[in-house]
N, C-alpha and C positions, 0 to 999 in steps of 0.2 A: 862314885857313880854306880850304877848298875851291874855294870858288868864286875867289880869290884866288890858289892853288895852279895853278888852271887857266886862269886868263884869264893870268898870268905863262908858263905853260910849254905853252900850246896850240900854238902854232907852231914852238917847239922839239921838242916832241914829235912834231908831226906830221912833220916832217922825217927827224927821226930814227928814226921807228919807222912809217914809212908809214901811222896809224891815226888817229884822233882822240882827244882826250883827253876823255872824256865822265863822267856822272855814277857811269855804273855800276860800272866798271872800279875806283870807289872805294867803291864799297858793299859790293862782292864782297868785295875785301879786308879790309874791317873787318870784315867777316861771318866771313870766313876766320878772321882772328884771333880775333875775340868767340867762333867757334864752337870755335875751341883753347882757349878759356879754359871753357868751359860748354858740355864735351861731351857734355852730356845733350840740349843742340839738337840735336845731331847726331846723334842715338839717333834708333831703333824699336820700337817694340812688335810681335816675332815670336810668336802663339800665347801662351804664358806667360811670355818670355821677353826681357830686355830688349836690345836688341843696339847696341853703341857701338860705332862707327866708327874706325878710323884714319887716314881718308886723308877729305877734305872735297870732295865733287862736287856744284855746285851749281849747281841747273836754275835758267834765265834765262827768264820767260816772253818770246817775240816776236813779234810780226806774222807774220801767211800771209796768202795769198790768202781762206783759209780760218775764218780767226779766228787766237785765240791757240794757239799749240802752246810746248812747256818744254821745250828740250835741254839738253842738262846738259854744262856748264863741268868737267871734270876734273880730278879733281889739284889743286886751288885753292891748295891749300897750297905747291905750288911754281911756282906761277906769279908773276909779276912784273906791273904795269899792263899795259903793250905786251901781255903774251902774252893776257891776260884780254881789252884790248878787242879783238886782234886775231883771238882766239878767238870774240866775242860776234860781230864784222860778219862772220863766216865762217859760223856758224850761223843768223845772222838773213839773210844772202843765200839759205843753203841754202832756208831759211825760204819767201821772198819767192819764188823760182824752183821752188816746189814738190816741191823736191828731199830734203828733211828725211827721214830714217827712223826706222822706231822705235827701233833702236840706238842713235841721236841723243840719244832722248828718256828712255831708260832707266838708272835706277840712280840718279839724284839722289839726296843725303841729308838736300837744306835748299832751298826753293825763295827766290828774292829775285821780286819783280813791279812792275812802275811804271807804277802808274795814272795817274800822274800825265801821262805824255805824252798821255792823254786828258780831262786836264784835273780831273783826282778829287784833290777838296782832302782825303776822310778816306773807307776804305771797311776793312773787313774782309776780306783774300783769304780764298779758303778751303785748307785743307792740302790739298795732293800728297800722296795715301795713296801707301805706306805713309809716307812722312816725317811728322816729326812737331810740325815750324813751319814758319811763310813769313813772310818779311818782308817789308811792302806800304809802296813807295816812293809819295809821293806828290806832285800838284803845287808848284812855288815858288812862294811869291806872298810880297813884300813887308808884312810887320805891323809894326806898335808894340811894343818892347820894352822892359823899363827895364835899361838897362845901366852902372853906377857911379853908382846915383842918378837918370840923367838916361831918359829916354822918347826913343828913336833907334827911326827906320824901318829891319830889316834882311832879308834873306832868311829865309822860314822854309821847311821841309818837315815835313810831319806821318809820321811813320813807324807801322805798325803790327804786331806780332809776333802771328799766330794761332796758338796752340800745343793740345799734347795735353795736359791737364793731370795724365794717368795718368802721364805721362815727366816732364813741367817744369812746377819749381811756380811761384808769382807769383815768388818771391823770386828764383831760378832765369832768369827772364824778362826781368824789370825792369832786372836783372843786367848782361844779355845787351844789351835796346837803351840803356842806359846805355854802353856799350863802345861801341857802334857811334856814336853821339853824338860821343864822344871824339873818335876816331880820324877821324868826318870833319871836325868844326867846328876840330880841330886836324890834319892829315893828319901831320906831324911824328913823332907817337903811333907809325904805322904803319913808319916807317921806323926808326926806334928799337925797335919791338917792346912798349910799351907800351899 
């Protein structure tokens, strides 16, 4: 799983790619993917008009001095871990140092946000107009699961997809963090293309 994935390759990583290996840099990614499989997340409602995407740019909500501001991750589709988080602490410094622009912040197609670093076990984000879903990470905390029968303590996260439902329908949705599930409880998925 993930969290597996990363306590295994945390300090190889960081070595190797001067960044940390963090949660998000794997959200992105299956988002990335999930959002090539159900390019209708990746749509907008222009006027009458539906507009799908080909290229996946996906605003990061982060800290400011300020509050939250969402710059947007570019190209996600050809990015690799390393460039995603080394992209995410290069926007969230800009962030933090006041220095963020609205260029920064413009054109997203899919928002990701993690309330969870503030401690938010389930919330609702609300959409990045014009986009047309966000995907709201939320805290870990330790539950009871029944796995092969037996009731085992393991990490959970609660995720939540706010969508348009003019664009994506439930089945469309469900679809969508179903995929994203995958790819992180398994990351394997991801490097395979799965």
């Amino acid at each position: 799983n993930l969290m597996a994935m990363r306590q295994k390759y945390k300090d190889q990583f960081l070595d190797k790619h001067g960044v940390k290996l963090g949660f998000m840099s794997a959200f992105v990614a299956a988002a990335t993917s999930a959002l090539q499989e159900i390019p209708a997340v990746n749509g907008r409602i222009e006027g009458d008009h539906i507009v799908y995407h080909d290229y996946i740019d996906i605003s990061v909500a982060v800290s400011s001095p300020r509050g939250l501001v969402v710059p947007v991750l570019r190209n996600c589709e050809t990015k690799s871990f390393a460039d995603i988080e080394a992209n995410i602490v290069e926007l969230g410094t800009k962030a933090k140092n006041n220095t963020i622009t609205l260029e920064d912040m413009a054109g997203g197609t899919f928002t990701v946000t993690n309330g969870g670093i503030f401690g938010s076990l389930m919330s609702t984000p609300m959409i990045n107009q014009p986009q047309s879903a966000i995907l709201g990470m939320h805290a870990i905390k330790e539950r009871p699961v029944v796995v092969n029968g037996e009731i085992v303590i393991r990490p959970m996260m609660y995720v939540a997809l706010t969508y348009d439902h003019r664009l994506i329908d439930g089945r469309e949705s469900v679809t969508f963090l179903k995929s994203i599930k995958e790819k992180v409880e398994d990351p394997e998925r991801l490097l395979l293309g799965l």
